[in-house]
C-alpha positions in Angstrom: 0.0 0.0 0.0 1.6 3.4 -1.1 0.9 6.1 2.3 1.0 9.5 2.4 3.0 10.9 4.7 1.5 13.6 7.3 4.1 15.8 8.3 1.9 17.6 11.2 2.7 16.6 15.0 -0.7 17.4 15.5 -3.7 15.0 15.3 -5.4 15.2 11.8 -8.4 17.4 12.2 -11.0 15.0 10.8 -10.6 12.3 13.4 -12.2 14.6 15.7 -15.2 14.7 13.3 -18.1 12.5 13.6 -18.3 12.3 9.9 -15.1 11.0 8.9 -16.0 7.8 11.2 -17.9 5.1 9.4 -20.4 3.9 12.1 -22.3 6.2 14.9 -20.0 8.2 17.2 -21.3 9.4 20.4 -19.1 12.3 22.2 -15.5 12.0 20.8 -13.3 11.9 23.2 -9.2 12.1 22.4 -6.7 11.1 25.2 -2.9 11.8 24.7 -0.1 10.2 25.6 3.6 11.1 24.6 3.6 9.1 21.5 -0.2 8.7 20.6 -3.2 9.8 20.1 -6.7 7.7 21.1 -9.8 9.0 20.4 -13.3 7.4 22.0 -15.7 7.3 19.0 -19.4 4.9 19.8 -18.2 1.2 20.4 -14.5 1.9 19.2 -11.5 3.7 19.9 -8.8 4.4 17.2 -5.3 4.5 17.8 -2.7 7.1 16.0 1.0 7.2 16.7 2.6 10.3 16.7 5.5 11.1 14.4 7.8 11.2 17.1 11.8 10.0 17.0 12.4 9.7 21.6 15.5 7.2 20.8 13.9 4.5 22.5 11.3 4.6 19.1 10.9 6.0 15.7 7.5 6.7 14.5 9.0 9.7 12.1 7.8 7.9 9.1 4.6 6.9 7.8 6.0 3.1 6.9 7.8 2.9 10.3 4.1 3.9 12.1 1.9 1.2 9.7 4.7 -1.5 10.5 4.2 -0.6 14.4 0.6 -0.5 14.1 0.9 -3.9 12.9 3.0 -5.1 15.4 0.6 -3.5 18.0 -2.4 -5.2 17.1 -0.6 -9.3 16.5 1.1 -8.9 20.2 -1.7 -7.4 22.1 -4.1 -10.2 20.3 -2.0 -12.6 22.5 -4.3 -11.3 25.9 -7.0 -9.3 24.0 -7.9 -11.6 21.3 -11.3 -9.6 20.5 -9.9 -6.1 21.7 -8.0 -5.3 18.7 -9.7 -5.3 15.7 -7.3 -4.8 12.7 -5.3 -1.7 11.6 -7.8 0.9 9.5 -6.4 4.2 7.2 -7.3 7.3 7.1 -8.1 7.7 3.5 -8.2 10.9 1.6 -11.4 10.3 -0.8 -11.6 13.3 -3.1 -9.5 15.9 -1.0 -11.6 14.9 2.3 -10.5 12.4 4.9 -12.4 9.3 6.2 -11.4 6.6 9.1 -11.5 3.4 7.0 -12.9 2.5 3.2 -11.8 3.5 -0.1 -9.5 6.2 -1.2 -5.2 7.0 -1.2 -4.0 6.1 2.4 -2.7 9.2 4.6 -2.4 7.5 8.2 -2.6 4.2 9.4 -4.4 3.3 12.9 -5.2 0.9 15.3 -9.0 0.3 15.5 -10.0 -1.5 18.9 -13.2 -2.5 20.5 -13.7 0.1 23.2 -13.2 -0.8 26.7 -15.6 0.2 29.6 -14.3 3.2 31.4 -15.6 2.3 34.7 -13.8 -0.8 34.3 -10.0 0.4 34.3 -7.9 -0.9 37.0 -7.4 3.3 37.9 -10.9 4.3 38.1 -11.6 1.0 39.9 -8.7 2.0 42.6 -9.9 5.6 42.9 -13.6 4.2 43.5 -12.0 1.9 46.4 -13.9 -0.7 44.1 -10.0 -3.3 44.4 -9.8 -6.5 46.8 -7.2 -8.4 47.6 -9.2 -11.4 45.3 -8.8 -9.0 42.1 -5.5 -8.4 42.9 -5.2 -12.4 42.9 -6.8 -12.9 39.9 -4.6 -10.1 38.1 -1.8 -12.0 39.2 -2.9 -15.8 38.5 -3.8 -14.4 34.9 0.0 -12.8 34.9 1.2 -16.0 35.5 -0.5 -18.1 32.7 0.5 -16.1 30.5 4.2 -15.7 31.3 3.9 -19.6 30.6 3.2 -19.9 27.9 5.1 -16.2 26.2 8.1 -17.1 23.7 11.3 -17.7 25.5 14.4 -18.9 24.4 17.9 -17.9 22.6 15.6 -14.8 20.5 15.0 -13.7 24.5 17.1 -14.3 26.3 19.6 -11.5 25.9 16.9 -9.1 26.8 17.0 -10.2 30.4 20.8 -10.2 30.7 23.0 -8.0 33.0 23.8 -5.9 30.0 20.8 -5.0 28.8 19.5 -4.7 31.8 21.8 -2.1 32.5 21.5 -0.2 29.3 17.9 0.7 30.0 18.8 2.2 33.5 21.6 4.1 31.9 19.1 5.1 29.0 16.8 6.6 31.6 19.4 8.5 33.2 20.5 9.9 30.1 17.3 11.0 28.9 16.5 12.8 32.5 20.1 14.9 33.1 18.1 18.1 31.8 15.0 18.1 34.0 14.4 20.5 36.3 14.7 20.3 40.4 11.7 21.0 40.3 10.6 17.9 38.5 13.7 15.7 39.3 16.0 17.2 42.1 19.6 16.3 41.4 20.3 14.7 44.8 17.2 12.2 44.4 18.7 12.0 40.7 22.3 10.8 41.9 21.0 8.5 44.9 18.9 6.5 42.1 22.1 6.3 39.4 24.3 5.5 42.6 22.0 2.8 44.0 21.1 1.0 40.5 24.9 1.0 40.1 25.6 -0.6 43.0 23.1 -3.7 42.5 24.1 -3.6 39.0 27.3 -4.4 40.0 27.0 -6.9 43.2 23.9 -8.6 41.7 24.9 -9.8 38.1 24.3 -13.6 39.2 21.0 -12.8 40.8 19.6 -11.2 37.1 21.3 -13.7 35.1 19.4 -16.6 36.6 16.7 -15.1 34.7 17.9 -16.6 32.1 19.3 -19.8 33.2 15.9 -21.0 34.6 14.0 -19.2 32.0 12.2 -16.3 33.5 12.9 -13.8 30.3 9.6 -13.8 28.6 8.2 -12.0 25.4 5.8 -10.3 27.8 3.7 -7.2 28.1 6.2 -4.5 29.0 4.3 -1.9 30.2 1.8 -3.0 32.7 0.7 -0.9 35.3 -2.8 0.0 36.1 -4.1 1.8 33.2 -3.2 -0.7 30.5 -5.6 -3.1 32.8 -9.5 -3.3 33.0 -11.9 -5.5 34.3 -15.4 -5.9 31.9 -17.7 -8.5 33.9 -15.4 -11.7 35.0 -13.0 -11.0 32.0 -9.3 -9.5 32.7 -7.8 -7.6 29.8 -4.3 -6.6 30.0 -3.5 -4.5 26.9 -1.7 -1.7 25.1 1.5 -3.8 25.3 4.5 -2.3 23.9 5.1 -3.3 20.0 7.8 -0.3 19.5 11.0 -1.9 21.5 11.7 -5.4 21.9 14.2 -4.9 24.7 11.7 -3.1 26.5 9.1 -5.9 26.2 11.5 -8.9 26.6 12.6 -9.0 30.1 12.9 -11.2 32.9 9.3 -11.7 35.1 10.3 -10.1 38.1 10.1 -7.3 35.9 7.3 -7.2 34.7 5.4 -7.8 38.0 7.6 -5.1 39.5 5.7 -2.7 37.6 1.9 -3.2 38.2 3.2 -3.7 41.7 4.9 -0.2 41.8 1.6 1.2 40.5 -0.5 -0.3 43.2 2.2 1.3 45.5 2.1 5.0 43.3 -2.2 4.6 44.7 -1.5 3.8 48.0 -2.3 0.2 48.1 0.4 -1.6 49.2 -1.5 -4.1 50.7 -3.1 -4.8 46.5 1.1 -5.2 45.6 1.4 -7.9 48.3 -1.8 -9.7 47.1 -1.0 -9.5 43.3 2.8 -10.6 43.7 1.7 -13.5 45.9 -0.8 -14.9 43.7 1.9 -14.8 41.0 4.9 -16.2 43.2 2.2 -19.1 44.3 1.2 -20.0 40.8 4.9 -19.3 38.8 7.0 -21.1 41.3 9.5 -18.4 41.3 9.9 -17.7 45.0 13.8 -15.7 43.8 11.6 -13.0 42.1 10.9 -11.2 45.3 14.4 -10.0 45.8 15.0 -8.3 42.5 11.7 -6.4 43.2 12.5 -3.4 44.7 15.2 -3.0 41.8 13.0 -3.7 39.3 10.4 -1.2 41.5 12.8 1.6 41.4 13.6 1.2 37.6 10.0 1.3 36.9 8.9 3.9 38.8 11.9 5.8 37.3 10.2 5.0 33.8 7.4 6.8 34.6 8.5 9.8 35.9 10.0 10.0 32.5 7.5 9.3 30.3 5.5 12.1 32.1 8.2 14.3 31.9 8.9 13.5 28.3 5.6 15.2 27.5 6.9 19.0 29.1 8.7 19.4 25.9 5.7 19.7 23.9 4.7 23.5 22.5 0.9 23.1 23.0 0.1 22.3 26.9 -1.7 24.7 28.5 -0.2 25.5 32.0 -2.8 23.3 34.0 -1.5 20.2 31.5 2.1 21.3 32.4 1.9 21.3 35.8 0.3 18.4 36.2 2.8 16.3 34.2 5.2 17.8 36.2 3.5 16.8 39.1 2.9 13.3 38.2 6.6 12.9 37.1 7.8 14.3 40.5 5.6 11.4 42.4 7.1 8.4 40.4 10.4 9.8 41.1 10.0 10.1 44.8 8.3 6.5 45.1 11.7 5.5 42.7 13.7 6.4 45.9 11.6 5.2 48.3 12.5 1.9 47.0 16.8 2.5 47.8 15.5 3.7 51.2 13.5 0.4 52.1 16.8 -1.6 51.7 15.3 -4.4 49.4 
């Protein structure tokens, strides 16, 4: 298929038209993220990828977004079979723009089957509407599907020592120019100093990842939003497609992160009850003491990805300040975790 490229960093205008869409559309709503757009339109919601270039991704080009588009919707099919529907164009028919159908292909996107709002693990948490039996059944469903994820020689490197530490030293490097107001140098330094540290007195503790076969071809970015609950069904989605390393990892990694997210909202006693349920249905008793590590790292991840967001022209100052806000709390949970000890 020959694509147009759109050289805007902006959303294209029609997609917040009910017109362009090919089926009713109820109040469109767009949520943004640092490297997508998602707009709520009737029984779907429609994914576009920004063209961004963070490092970590390139979406710069129209080829390199329809190939991740791609790649989005065959991994997250592996926990939300009927979730993602297929990837749709925007299609320029006679100098207009449509979502879907006939015409020359400007922008690919993700089409998806729209997901309760009232359902998502954060709305769920805020509504004190969590037990300690979700949390168990988030973890049980974790753990069936880390069992059967691709491992192997492909995978395994992703879990290794040196990867391992590339990522940490890839989040350091892409925070050295925050402010203190977002990222204070001393809480900066204590977080390098003490991921140094394990990094270099633990490498037999994360290479037994590999050796028993904990590095999976897993989710890579679950914490609470990419979660929701519709009736008894679990749906653990918007996996990342963009970055292998970041979605290959070792286990202890990936429950490390939906456990530092139940910590981020105050429910600790939710982490313990999640991590157990894993532990007791994986086997892997050793996970729990790389999890403050892998807590700090992930909390570290998200004060950057919210702070990756300041650098765009078009926040208003409420949007700004509360990016800043949010990054500042994932960076002060980061160091909680050096102060606990492991």
């Amino acid at each position: 298929m020959n694509a147009h490229a759109t050289a805007s960093h902006r959303l294209p205008e029609p997609m917040l038209r009910s017109e362009a869409y090919p089926h009713p559309t109820d109040d469109l709503q767009l949520h943004e993220t640092h490297i997508s757009w998602v707009i709520l339109a009737g029984a779907h919601a429609y994914k576009v990828k920004k063209p961004v270039a963070l490092g970590f991704l390139d979406f710069s080009d129209v080829e390199r977004r329809a190939t991740a588009c791609d790649d989005e919707v065959r991994l997250n099919r592996r926990l939300c079979p009927d979730v993602y529907l297929g990837v749709v164009w925007l299609a320029d028919r006679g100098g207009e723009l449509f979502v879907g159908g006939d015409g020359h292909p400007v922008e690919p996107i993700v089409q998806m089957r729209r997901l309760p709002a009232e359902g998502m693990l954060p709305s769920l948490l805020r509504r004190g509407a969590v037990d300690a039996s979700l949390a168990r059944r988030i973890g049980h469903h974790l753990a069936r599907f880390h069992a059967s994820a691709v491992t192997g020689p492909d995978v395994n490197p992703h879990g290794s020592p040196k990867t391992v530490r590339a990522n940490s030293d890839e989040n350091f490097q892409q925070t050295e120019t925050l402010s203190e107001r977002v990222l204070p140098a001393t809480t900066r330094a204590a977080i390098v100093a003490y991921a140094e540290h394990f990094l270099q007195e633990q490498p037999a503790l994360l290479e037994r990842s590999m050796i028993t076969g904990r590095v999976r071809d897993g989710h890579g970015d679950l914490h609470a939003a990419s979660i929701c609950v519709e009736g008894s069904r679990l749906h653990l989605f918007d996996c990342i497609e963009f970055n292998v390393r970041f979605r290959c990892a070792d286990v202890a990694a990936e429950v490390a992160f939906l456990a530092m997210d139940l910590d981020h909202y105050a429910r600790p006693d939710l982490a313990s009850a999640f991590v157990e349920a894993y532990v007791g249905d994986s086997g892997d008793a050793e996970l729990r003491v790389l999890l403050d590590f892998y807590k700090c790292y992930r909390a570290y991840v998200r004060g950057k990805v919210a702070s990756l967001r300041l650098a765009e022209p078009d926040l208003t100052m409420s949007e700004r300040q509360a990016l800043a806000d949010e990054a500042r709390t994932y960076f002060v949970l980061a160091h909680s975790y050096i102060q606990r000890g492991g």
